[in-house]
N, CA, C and O of each residue as an XYZ file, in Angstrom:
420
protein
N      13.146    -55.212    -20.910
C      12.066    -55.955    -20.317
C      10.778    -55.698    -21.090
O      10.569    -54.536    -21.437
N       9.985    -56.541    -21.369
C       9.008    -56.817    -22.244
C       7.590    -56.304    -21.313
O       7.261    -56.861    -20.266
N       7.091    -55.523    -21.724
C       5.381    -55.001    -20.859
C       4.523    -55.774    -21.242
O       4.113    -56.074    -22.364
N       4.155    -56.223    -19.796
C       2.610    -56.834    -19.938
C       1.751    -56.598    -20.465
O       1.692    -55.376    -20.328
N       0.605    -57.007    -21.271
C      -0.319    -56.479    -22.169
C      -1.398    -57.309    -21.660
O      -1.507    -58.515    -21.883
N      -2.503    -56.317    -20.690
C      -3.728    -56.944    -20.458
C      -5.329    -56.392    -20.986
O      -5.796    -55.367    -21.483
N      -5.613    -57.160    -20.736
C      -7.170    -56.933    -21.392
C      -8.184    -56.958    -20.331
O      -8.102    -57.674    -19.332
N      -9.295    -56.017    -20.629
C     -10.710    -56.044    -19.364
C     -11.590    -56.778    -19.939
O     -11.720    -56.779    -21.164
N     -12.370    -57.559    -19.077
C     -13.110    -57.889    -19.512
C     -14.756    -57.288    -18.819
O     -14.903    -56.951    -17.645
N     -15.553    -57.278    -19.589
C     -17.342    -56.809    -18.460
C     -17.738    -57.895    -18.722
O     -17.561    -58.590    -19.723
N     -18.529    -58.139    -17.426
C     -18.998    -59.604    -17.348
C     -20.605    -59.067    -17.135
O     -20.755    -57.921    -16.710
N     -21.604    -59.764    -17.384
C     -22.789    -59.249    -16.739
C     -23.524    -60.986    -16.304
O     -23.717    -61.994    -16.985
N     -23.789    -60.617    -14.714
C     -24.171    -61.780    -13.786
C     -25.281    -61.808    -14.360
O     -25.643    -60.686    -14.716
N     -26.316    -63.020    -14.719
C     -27.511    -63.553    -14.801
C     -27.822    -64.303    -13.600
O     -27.175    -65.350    -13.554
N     -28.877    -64.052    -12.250
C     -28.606    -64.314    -11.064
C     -30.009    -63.820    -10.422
O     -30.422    -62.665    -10.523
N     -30.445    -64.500     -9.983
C     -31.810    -64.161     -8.902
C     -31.516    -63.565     -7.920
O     -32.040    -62.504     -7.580
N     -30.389    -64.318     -7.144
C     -29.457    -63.691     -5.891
C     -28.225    -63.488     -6.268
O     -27.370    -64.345     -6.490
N     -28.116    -62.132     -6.354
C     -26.596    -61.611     -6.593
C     -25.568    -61.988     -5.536
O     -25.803    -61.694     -4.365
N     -24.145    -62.787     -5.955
C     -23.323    -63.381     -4.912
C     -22.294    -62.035     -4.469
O     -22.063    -61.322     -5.446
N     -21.833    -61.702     -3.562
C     -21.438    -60.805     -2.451
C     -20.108    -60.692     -3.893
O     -20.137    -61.503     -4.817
N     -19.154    -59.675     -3.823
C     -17.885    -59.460     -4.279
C     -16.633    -60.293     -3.720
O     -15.633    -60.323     -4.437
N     -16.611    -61.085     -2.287
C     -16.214    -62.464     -2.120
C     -16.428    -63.705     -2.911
O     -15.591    -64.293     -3.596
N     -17.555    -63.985     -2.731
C     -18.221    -65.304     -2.956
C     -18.090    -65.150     -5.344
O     -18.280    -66.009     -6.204
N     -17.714    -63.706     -5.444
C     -17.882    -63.852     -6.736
C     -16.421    -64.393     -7.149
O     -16.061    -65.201     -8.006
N     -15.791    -63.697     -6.284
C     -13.965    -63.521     -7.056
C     -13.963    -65.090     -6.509
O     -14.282    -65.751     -7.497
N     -13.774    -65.883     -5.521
C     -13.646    -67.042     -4.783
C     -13.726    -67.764     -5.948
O     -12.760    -68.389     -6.384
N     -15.256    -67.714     -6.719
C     -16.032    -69.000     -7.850
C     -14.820    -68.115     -8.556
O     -13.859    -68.867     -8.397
N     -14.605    -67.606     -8.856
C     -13.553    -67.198    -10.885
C     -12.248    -67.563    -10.167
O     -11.417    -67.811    -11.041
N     -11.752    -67.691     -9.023
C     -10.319    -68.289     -9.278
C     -10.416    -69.475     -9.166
O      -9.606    -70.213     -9.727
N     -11.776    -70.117     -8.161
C     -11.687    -71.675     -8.012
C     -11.984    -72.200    -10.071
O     -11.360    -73.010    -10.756
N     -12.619    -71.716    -10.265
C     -12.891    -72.592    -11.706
C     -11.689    -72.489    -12.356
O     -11.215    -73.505    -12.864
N     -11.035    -71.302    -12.440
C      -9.191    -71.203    -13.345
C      -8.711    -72.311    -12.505
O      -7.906    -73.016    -13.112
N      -9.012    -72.782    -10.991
C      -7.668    -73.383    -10.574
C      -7.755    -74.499    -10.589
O      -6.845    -75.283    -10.320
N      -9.324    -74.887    -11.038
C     -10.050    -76.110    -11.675
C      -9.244    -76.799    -12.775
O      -8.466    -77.747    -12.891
N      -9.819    -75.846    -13.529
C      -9.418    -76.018    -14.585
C      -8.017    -76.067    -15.268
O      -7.681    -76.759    -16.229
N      -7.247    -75.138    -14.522
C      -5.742    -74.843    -15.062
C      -5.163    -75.126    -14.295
O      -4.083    -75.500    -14.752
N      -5.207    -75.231    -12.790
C      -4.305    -75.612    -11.692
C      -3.517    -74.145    -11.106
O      -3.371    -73.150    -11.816
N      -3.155    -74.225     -9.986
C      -1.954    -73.461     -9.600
C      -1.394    -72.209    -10.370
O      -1.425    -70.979    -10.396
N      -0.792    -73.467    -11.061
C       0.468    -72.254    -11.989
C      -0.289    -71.964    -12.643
O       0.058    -70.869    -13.085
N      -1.578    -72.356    -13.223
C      -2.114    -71.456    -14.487
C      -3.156    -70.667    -13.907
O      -3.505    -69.722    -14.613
N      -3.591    -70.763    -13.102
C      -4.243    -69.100    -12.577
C      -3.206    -67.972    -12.063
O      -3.394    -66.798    -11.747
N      -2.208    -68.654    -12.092
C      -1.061    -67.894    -11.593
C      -0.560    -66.772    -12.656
O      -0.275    -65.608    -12.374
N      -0.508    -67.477    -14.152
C       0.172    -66.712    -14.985
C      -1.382    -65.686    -15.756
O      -1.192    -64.816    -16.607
N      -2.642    -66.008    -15.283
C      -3.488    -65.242    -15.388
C      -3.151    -63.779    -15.115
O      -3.281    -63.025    -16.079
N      -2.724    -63.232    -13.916
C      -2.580    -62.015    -13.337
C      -3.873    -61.358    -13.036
O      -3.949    -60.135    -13.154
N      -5.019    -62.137    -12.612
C      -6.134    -61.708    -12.495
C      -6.305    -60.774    -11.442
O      -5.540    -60.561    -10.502
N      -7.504    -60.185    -11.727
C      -7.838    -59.153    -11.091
C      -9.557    -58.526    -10.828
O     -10.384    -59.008    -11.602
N      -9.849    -57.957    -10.252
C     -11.398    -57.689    -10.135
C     -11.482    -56.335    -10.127
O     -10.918    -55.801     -9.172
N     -12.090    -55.528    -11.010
C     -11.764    -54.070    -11.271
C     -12.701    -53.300    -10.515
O     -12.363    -52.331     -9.834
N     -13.803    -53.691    -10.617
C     -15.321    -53.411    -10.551
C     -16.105    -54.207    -10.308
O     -16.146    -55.234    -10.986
N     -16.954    -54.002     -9.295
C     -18.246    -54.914     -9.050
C     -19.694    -54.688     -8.704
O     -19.913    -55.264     -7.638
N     -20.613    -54.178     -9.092
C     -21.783    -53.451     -9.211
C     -23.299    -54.475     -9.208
O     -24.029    -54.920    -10.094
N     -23.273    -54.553     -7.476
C     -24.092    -55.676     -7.657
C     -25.896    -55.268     -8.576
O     -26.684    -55.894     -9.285
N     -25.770    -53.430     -7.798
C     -27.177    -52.987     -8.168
C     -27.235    -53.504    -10.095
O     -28.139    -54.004    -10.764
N     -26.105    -53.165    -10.374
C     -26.257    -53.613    -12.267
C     -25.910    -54.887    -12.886
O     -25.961    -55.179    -14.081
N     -25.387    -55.920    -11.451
C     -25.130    -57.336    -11.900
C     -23.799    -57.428    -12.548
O     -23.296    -58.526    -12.789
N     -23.233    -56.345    -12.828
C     -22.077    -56.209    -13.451
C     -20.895    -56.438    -12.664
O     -20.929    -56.337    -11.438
N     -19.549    -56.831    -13.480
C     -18.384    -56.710    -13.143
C     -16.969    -56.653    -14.327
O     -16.924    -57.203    -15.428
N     -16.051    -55.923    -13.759
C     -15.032    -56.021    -14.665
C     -13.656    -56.367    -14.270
O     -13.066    -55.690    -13.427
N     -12.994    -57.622    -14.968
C     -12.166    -58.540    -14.458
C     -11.009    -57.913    -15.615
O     -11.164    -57.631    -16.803
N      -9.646    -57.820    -14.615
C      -8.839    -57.503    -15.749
C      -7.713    -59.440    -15.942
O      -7.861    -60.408    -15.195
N      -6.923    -59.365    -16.922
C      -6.452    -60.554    -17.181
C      -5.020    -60.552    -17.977
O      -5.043    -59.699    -18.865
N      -4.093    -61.085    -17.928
C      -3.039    -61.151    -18.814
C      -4.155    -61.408    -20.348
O      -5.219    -62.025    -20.392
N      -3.262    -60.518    -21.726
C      -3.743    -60.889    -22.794
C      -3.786    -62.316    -23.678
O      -4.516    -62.758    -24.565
N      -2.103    -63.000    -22.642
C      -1.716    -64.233    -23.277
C      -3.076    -65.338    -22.835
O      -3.272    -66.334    -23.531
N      -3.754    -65.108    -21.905
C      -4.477    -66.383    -20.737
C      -5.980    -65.693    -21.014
O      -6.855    -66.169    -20.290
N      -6.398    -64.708    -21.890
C      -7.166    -64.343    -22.164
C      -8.508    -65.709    -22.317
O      -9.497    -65.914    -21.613
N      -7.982    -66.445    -23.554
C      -8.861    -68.019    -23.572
C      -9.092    -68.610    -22.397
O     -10.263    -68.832    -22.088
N      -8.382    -68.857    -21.806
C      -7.969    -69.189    -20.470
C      -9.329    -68.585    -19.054
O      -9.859    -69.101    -18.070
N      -9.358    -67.752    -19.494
C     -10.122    -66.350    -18.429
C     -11.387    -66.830    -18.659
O     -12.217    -66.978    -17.762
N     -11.595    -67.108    -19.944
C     -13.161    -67.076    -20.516
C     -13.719    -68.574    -20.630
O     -14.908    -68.795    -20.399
N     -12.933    -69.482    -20.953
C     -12.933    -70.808    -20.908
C     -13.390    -70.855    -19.699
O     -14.577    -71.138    -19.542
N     -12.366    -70.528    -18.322
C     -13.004    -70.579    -16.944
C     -14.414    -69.946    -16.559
O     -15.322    -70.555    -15.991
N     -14.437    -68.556    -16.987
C     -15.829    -68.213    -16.533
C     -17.080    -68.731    -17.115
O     -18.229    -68.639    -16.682
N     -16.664    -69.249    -18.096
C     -18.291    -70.527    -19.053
C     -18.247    -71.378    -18.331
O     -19.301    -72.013    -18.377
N     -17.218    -71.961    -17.299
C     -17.696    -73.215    -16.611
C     -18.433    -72.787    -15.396
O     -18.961    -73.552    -14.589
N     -18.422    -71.851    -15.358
C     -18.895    -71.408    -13.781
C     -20.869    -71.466    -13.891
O     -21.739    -70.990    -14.620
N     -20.798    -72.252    -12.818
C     -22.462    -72.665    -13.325
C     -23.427    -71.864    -11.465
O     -24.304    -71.002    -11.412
N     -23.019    -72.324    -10.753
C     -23.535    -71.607     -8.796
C     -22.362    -70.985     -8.824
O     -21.433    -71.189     -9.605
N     -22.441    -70.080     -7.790
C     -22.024    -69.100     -7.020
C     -22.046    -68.984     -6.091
O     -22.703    -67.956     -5.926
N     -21.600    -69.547     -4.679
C     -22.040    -69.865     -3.432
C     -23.591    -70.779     -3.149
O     -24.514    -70.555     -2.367
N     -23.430    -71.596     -3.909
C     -24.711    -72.454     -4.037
C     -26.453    -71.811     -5.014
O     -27.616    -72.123     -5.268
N     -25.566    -70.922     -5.172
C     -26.640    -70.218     -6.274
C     -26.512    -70.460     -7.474
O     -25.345    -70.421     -7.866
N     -27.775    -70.856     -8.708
C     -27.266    -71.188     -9.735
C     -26.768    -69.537    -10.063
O     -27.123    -68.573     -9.384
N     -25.997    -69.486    -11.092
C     -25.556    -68.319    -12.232
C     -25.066    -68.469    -13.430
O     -24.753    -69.569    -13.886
N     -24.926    -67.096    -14.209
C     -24.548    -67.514    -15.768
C     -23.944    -66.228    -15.726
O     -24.526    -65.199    -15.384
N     -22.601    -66.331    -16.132
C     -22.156    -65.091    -16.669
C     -21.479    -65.122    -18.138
O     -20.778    -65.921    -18.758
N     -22.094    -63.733    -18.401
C     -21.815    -63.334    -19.972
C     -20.914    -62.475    -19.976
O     -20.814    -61.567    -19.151
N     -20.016    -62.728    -21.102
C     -19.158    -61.572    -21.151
C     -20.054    -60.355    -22.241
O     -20.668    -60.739    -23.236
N     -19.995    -59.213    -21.921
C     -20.249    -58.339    -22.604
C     -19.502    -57.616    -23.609
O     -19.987    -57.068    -24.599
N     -18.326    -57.655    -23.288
C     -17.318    -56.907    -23.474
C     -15.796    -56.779    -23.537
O     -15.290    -56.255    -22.544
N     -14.821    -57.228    -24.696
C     -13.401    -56.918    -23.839
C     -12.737    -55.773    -24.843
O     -13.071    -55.593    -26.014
N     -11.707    -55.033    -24.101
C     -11.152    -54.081    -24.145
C      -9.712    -53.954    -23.540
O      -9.425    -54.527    -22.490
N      -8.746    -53.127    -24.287
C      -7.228    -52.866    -23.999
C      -7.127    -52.083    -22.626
O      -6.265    -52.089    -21.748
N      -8.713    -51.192    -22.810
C      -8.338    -50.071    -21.839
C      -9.743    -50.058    -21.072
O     -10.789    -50.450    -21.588
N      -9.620    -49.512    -19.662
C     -11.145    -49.377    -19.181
C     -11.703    -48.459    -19.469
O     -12.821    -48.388    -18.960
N     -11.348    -47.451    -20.263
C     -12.001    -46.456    -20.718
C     -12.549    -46.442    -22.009
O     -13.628    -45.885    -22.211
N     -11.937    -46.980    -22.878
C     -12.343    -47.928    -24.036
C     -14.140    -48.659    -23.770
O     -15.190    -48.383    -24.351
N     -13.780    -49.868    -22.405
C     -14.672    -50.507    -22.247
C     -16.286    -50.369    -21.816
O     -17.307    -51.053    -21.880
N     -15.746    -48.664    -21.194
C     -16.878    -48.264    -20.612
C     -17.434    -47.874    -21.328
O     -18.649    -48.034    -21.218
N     -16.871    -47.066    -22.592
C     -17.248    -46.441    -23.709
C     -18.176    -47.330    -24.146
O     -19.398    -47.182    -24.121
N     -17.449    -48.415    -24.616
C     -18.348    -49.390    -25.600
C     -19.900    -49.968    -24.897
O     -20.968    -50.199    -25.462
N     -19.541    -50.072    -23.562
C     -20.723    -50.543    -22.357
C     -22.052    -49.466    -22.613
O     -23.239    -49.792    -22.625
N     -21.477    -48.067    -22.816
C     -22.285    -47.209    -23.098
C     -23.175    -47.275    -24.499
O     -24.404    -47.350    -24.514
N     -22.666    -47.249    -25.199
C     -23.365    -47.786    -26.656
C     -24.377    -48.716    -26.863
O     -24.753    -48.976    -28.007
């Protein structure tokens, strides 16, 4: 059997009003399921690692194959529970320890 190989990603929210850790994960699967439908947020394997509203931050983990996929979706994401937002990726990484590292730098 073949191991999954995923990747983290750090996202950092650009946001006047930071959206709750609901209202955030809700907008990143609705835009994959937008965009890809069903089965393709499906083969995402997404995940929400971390969410730090005091630093605007978050870290989303993802299958490596749907990686494009992950990021394609989060550039479309424009509100957040009726809030505008912009999220940037900062960062991706094999490992979260890797990522934090690099976050640190």
């Amino acid at each position: 059997m073949k191991r999954v190989k995923r990747r983290y990603l750090a996202l950092q929210l650009d946001s006047e009003n930071v959206p709750s850790q609901k209202e955030f994960l809700d907008a990143v699967w609705g835009a994959i399921a937008k965009l890809y439908g069903e089965f393709g947020a499906s083969l995402t394997s997404l995940a929400l690692i971390d969410y730090n509203i005091e630093d605007k931050r978050a870290v989303l983990r993802a299958n490596l194959a749907t990686m494009d996929q992950v990021r394609t979706a989060l550039a479309s994401i424009t509100t957040i529970a009726g809030k505008a937002v912009a999220l940037h990726v900062l960062a991706c990484s094999g490992t979260i320890k890797a990522l934090r590292t690099h976050l640190k730098n």
